[in-house]
C-alpha positions in Angstrom: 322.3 21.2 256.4 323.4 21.9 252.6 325.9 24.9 251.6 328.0 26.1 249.5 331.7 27.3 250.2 333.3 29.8 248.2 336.8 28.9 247.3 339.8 32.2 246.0 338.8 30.7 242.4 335.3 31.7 243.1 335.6 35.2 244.1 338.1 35.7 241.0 335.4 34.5 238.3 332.7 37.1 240.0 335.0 40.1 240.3 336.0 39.4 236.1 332.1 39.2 235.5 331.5 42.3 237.7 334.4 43.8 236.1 333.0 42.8 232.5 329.4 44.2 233.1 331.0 47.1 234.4 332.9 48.1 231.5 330.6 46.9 229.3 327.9 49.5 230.7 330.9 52.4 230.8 331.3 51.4 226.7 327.9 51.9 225.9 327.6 55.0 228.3 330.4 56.3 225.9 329.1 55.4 222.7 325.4 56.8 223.1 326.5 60.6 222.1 324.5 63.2 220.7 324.5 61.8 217.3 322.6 58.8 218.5 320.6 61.0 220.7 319.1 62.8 217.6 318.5 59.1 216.1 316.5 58.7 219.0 314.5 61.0 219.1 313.6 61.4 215.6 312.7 57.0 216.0 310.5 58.1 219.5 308.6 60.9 216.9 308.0 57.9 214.4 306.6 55.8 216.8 304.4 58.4 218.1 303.1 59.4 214.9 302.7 55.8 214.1 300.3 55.3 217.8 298.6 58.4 216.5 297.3 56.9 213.4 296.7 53.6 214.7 294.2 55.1 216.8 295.8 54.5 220.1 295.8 57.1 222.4 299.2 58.0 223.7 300.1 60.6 226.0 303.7 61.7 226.0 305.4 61.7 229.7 305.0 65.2 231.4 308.5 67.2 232.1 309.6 67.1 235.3 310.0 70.5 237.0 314.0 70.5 236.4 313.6 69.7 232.8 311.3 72.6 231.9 313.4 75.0 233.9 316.4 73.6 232.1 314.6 74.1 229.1 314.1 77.9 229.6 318.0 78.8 229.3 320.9 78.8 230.8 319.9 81.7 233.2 317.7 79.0 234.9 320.4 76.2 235.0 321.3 76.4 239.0 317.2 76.6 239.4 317.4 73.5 237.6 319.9 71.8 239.6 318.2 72.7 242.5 315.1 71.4 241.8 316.8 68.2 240.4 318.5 67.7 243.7 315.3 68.4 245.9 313.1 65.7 243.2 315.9 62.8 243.3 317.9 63.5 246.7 321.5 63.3 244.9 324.3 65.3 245.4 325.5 68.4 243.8 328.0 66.8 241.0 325.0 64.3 239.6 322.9 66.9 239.9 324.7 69.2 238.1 326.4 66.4 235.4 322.5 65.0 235.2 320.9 68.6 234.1 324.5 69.5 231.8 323.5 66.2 230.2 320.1 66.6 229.9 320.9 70.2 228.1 323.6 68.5 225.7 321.0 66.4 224.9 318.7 68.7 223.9 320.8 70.4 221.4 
C-alpha cells in the first residue's frame, strides 16, 4: 500500500500558498472600485450591442427580486436585504454588505 506522509515542511509551503491566494483575491477585491465598475459596465453595453448586430440573440440575465427592490430607493433597502437573505440563506452582515455593494455599484 502506497502513501504519502506529510512532513512540518509540507504543511508550511501550503499555508504560504493558501496565504498567497488569499491575499491575492483580498488585493483584487480592493482594487475593483467603482471606477472599474463603470468600465465594466460600459465594456458589458459594447459587447451587447455588438451580439445585437451580429444577429445573435442575447437576452440579458433577469434581476433578482433583491436587486429590483434595491433598485427602487433607499426606502426599500431592509426589503431588499430581506429578500437577499431569504434567496441566498446568508446572514444579516453579508446580506446587508452584499445589497450596500450592489447599490454603490449602481451609482
Amino acid at each position: 500500500m502506497l502513501f504519502a506522509v506529510l512532513e512540518f515542511t509540507d504543511f508550511t509551503i501550503i499555508a504560504a500558498i493558501v496565504a498567497v491566494l488569499a491575499s491575492g483575491t483580498a488585493v483584487a477585491r480592493a482594487n475593483f472600485g467603482p471606477a472599474n465598475r463603470d468600465r465594466l459596465a460600459r465594456v458589458e453595453q459594447k459587447l451587447d450591442l455588438l451580439l445585437t448586430h451580429a444577429g445573435l440573440d442575447y437576452t440579458p440575465a433577469t434581476k433578482a427580486a433583491w436587486q429590483a427592490m434595491a433598485d427602487e430607493g433607499p426606502a426599500r433597502k431592509i426589503a431588499a436585504i430581506k429578500a437577499y437573505r431569504d434567496e441566498t440563506g446568508s446572514g444579516l452582515a453579508d446580506a446587508k454588505r452584499a445589497v450596500e455593494e450592489y447599490i454603490e455599484g449602481r451609482q
